[in-house]
C-alpha positions in Angstrom: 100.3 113.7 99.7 101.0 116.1 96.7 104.0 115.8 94.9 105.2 119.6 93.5 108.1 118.9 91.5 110.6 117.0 93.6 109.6 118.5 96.6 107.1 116.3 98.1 104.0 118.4 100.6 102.3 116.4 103.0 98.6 117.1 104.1 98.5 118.9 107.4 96.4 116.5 110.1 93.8 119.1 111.2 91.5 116.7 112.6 94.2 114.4 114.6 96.0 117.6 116.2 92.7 119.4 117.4 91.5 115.9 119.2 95.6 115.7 120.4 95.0 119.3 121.7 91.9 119.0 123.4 92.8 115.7 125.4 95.9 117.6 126.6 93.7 120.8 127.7 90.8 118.5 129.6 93.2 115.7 130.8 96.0 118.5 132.0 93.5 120.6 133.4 92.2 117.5 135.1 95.5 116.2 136.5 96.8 119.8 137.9 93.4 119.9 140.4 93.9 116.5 141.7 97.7 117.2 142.5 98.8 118.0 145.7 99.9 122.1 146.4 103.9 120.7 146.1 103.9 119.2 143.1 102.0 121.1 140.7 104.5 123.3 140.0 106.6 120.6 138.8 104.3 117.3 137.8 102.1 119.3 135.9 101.8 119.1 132.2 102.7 122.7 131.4 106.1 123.9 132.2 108.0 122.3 135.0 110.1 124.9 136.0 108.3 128.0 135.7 111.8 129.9 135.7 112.8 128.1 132.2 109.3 127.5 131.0 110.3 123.9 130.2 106.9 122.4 128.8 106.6 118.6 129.2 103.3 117.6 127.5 105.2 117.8 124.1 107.8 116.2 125.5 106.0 113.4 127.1 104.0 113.2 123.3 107.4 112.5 121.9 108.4 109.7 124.6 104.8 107.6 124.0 106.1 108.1 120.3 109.2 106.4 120.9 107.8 102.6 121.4 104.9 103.6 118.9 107.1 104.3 116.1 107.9 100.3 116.3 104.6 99.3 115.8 103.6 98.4 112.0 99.6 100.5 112.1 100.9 103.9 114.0 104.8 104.0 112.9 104.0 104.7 109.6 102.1 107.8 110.7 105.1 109.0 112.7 107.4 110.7 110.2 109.9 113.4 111.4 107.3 115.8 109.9 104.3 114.8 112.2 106.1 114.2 115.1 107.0 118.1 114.7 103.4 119.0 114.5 102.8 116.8 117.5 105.7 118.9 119.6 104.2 122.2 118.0 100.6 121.1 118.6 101.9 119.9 122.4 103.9 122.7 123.2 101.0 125.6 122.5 98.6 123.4 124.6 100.9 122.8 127.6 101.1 126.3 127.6 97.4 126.5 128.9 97.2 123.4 131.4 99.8 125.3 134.2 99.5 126.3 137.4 100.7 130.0 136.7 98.3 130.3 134.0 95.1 129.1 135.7 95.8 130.1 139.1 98.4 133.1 139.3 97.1 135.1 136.4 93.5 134.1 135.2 91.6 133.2 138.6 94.0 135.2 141.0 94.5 138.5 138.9 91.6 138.8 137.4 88.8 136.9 138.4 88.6 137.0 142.0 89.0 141.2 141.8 85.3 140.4 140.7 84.8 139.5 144.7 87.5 141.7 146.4 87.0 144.9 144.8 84.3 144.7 143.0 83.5 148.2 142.0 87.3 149.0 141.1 87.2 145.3 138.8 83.9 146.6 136.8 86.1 150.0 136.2 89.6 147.7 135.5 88.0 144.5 133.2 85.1 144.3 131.0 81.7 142.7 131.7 83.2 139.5 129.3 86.8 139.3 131.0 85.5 137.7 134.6 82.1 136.8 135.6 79.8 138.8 137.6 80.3 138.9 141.3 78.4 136.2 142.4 79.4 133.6 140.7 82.9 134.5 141.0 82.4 134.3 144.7 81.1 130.7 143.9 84.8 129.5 143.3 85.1 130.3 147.1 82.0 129.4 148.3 81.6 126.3 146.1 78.6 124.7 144.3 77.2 124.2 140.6 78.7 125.6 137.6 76.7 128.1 136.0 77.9 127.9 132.5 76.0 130.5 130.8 77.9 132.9 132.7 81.0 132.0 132.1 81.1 131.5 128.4 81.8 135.1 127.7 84.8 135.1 129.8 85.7 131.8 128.1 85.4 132.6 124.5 87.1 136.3 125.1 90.0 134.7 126.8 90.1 131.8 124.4 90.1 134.7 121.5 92.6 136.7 123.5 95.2 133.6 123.5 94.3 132.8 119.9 95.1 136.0 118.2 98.1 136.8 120.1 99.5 133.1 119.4 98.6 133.6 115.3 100.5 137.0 115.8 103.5 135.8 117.3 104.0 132.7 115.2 103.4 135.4 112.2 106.5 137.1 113.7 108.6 134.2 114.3 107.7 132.8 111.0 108.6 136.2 109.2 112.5 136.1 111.1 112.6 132.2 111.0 115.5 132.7 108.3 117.7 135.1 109.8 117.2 133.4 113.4 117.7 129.7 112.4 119.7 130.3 109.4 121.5 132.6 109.2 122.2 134.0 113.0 121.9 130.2 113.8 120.5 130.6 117.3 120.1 127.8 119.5 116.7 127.6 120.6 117.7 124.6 123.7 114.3 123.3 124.5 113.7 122.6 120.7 116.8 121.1 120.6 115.8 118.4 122.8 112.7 118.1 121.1 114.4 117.8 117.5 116.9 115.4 118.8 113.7 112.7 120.1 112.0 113.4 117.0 114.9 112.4 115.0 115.6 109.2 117.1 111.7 109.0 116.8 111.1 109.2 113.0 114.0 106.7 112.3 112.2 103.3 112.8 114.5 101.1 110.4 117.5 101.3 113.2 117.0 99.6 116.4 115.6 101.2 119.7 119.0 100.5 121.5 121.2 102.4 118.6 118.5 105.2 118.5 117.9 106.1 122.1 121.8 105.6 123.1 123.7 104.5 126.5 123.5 108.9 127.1 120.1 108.3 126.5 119.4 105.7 128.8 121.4 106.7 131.8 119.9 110.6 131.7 116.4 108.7 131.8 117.8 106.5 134.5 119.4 109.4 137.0 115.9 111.2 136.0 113.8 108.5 137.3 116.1 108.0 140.4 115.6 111.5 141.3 112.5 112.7 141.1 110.6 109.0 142.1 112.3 109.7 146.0 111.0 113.5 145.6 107.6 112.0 144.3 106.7 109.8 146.9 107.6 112.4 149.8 105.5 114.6 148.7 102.9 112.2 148.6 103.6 110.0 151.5 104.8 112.0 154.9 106.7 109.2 156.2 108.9 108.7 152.9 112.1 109.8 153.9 113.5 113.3 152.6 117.0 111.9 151.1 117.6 114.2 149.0 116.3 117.1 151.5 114.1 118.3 148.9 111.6 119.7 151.4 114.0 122.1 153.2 113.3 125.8 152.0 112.6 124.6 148.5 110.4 127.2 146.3 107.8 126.7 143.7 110.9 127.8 141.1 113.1 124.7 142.1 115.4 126.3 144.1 116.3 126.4 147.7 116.0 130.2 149.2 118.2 131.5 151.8 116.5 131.5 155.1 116.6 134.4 158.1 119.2 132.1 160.2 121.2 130.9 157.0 125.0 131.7 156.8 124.2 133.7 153.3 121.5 136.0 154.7 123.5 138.7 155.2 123.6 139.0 151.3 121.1 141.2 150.6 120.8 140.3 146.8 121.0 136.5 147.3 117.9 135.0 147.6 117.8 131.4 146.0 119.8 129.3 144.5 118.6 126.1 141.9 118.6 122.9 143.0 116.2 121.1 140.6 118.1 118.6 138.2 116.1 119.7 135.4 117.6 123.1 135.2 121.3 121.7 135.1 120.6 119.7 132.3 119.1 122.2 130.3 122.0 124.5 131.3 124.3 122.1 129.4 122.9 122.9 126.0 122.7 126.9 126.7 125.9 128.5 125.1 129.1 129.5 127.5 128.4 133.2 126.4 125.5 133.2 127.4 126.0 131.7 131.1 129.0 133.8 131.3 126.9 136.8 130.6 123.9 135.8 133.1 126.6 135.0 135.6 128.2 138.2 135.4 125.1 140.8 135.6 123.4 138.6 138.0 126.5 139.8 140.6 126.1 143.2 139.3 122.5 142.6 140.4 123.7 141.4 144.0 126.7 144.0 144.1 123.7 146.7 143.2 121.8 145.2 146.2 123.5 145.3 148.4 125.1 149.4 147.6 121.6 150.3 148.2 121.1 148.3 151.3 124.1 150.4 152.7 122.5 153.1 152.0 119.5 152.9 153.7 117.0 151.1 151.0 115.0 148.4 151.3 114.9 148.1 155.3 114.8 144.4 156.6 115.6 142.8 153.8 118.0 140.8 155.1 116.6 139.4 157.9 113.9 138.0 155.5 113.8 134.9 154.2 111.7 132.9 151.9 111.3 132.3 148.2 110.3 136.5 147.9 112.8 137.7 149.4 113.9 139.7 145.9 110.1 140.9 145.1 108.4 140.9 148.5 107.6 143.9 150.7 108.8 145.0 152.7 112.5 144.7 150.7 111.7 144.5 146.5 114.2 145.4 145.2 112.6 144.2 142.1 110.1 147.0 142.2 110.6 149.3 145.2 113.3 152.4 144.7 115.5 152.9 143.8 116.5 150.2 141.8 113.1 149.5 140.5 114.6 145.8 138.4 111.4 145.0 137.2 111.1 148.2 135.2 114.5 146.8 133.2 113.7 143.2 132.8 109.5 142.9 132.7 108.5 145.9 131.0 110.5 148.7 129.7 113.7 145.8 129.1 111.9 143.8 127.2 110.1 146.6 125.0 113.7 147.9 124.3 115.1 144.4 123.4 112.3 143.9 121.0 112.3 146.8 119.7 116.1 146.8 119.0 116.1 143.8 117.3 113.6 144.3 115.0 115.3 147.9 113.9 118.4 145.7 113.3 116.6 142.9 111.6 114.6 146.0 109.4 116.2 145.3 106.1 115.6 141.3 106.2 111.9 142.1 107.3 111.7 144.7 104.3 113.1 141.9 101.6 110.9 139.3 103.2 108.0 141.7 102.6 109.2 142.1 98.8 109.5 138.8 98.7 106.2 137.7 99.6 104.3 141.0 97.3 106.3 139.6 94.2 105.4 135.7 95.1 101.7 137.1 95.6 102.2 139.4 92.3 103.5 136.0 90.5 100.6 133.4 91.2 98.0 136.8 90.2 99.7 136.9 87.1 99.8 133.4 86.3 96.1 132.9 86.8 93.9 132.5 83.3 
């Protein structure tokens, strides 16, 4: 550790966060093929809820930590400072060990066009983004590995990830200031993060004042939920008592069957029911549930206008969890409402957009800044 000033800089633990990182990548991608279908989405060690992109490996880092930071030859390692690295270092790898990742995206989108439509893929992707033909159809068909042709595809998506990550963390790092700050904006799953690390890097006080009775009865009501959900997913005969199993989707929620009650509402398609959601929705600010409450029944009202009006034929006499994005209704792409083109593309351009015009004179003094720190240390050098 290097002492500059009063301000004391601690080394950064390269070698104990890449070995951290690649035990969560082999042992996640490990434990989401031996899963069951049902659970992955939710007992995987990416994100839980795919809907709030809750990750839990980080999570789950800072829980081992807990006991750990008791012990006399590892809690002397776990400052509040590592233990961020560790959730930092977590959170980037669980984003690579989940089901939407691997499956949905990679090995749906992309690879298997290689077998599909394979003269339409060669046009689409690139020689290094999926494997030839064959041994894409070898996923299907089963059988050896052939490594040699997969490690383009590997290292281009593994550079692909990289670069975007290092370019994104250079943007969050650049508005840091006028986020946390300043703007103060209440990031809620680092929240829960920074509050275990804090109980975590605080070993002088005892376990029983650090972790708290709210503490101990959220990890209680936690384990008396999802241990019933657990086992009847794994055992048939384990009885349902929660009703999990009825019309539940991947997201957590329950959708609105053909025969339901609510299926007349064209608009209204699911509705949560996984316990993890709630609690997160505690932290979230009123203002902002206010607001999501209020455009998601302009979303319904908009619905169910154009259902009237002739749009989106059948729609309610559909159920299941794609009911909103699902032919033959989708509403989320289909006219003339076309949602998607607000919230996944064009919405989310404009949003970024926007705020960094607003945020253009921090970003411009934070450039000065940095030129006259860089134009300082030049000038100080013999």
């Amino acid at each position: 550790m290097e002492t500059v000033g009063e301000l004391k800089v601690e080394r950064f633990p390269y070698i104990q966060l890449i070995i951290i990182s690649a035990l969560i990548g082999f042992i996640g991608t490990v434990w989401l093929h031996i899963m069951p279908s049902g659970l992955y989405n939710f007992y995987n060690l990416g994100y839980a809820l795919c809907v709030m992109y809750f990750m839990v490996a980080p999570m789950v880092l800072l829980l081992i930590a807990m006991p750990l930071s008791k012990t006399k030859s590892i809690g002397k390692y776990l400052t509040p400072v590592n233990l961020t690295y560790l959730y930092a270092v977590g959170f980037m790898a669980s984003w690579f060990v989940n089901a939407d990742n691997l499956y949905n995206w990679l090995m749906e989108d992309i690879v298997m066009t290689r077998v599909f439509v394979p003269v339409d893929s060669l046009r689409v992707f690139p020689w290094f983004a999926a494997p030839p033909e064959e041994i894409a159809r070898g996923l299907i068909n089963g059988g050896g590995v052939s490594w040699g042709a997969w490690t383009p595809t590997i290292v281009f998506w593994w550079l692909y990830e990289v670069v975007f990550g290092i370019f994104w963390f250079s943007l969050a790092s650049i508005l840091r200031k006028r986020w946390v700050d300043t703007e103060k904006i209440p990031f809620v799953h680092t929240l829960i993060a920074a509050e275990l690390v804090v109980r975590t890097g605080t070993p002088e006080v005892a376990p029983k004042k650090r972790l708290g009775r709210p503490f101990i009865i959220g990890l209680l009501i936690g384990i008396a939920t999802q241990v019933p959900i657990f086992m009847t997913s794994i055992f048939p005969w384990f009885p349902d008592i929660y009703g999990w199993k009825v019309n539940t989707c991947p997201t957590g929620g329950q959708y609105i069957s053909s025969n339901s009650p609510l299926a007349g509402i064209a608009g209204f398609s699911i509705f949560q029911k996984h316990p993890l959601a709630f609690a997160v929705a505690y932290l979230v600010p009123v203002g902002v549930l206010q607001s999501t409450a209020i455009w998601y029944l302009i979303y319904v009202i908009a619905v169910q206008v154009a259902v009237n009006f002739g749009f989106y034929t059948g729609l309610t006499g559909m159920g299941g969890c794609g009911r909103a994005w699902c032919a033959p209704g989708e509403p989320q792409e289909g006219p003339p409402l076309y949602f998607y083109s607000l919230s996944f593309r064009g919405g989310l351009i404009g949003l970024s957009v926007i705020s960094l015009f607003l945020s253009r004179r921090y970003i411009l003094d934070t450039f000065r800044a940095i030129h006259a720190r860089r134009a300082h240390r030049t000038k100080m050098r013999p």
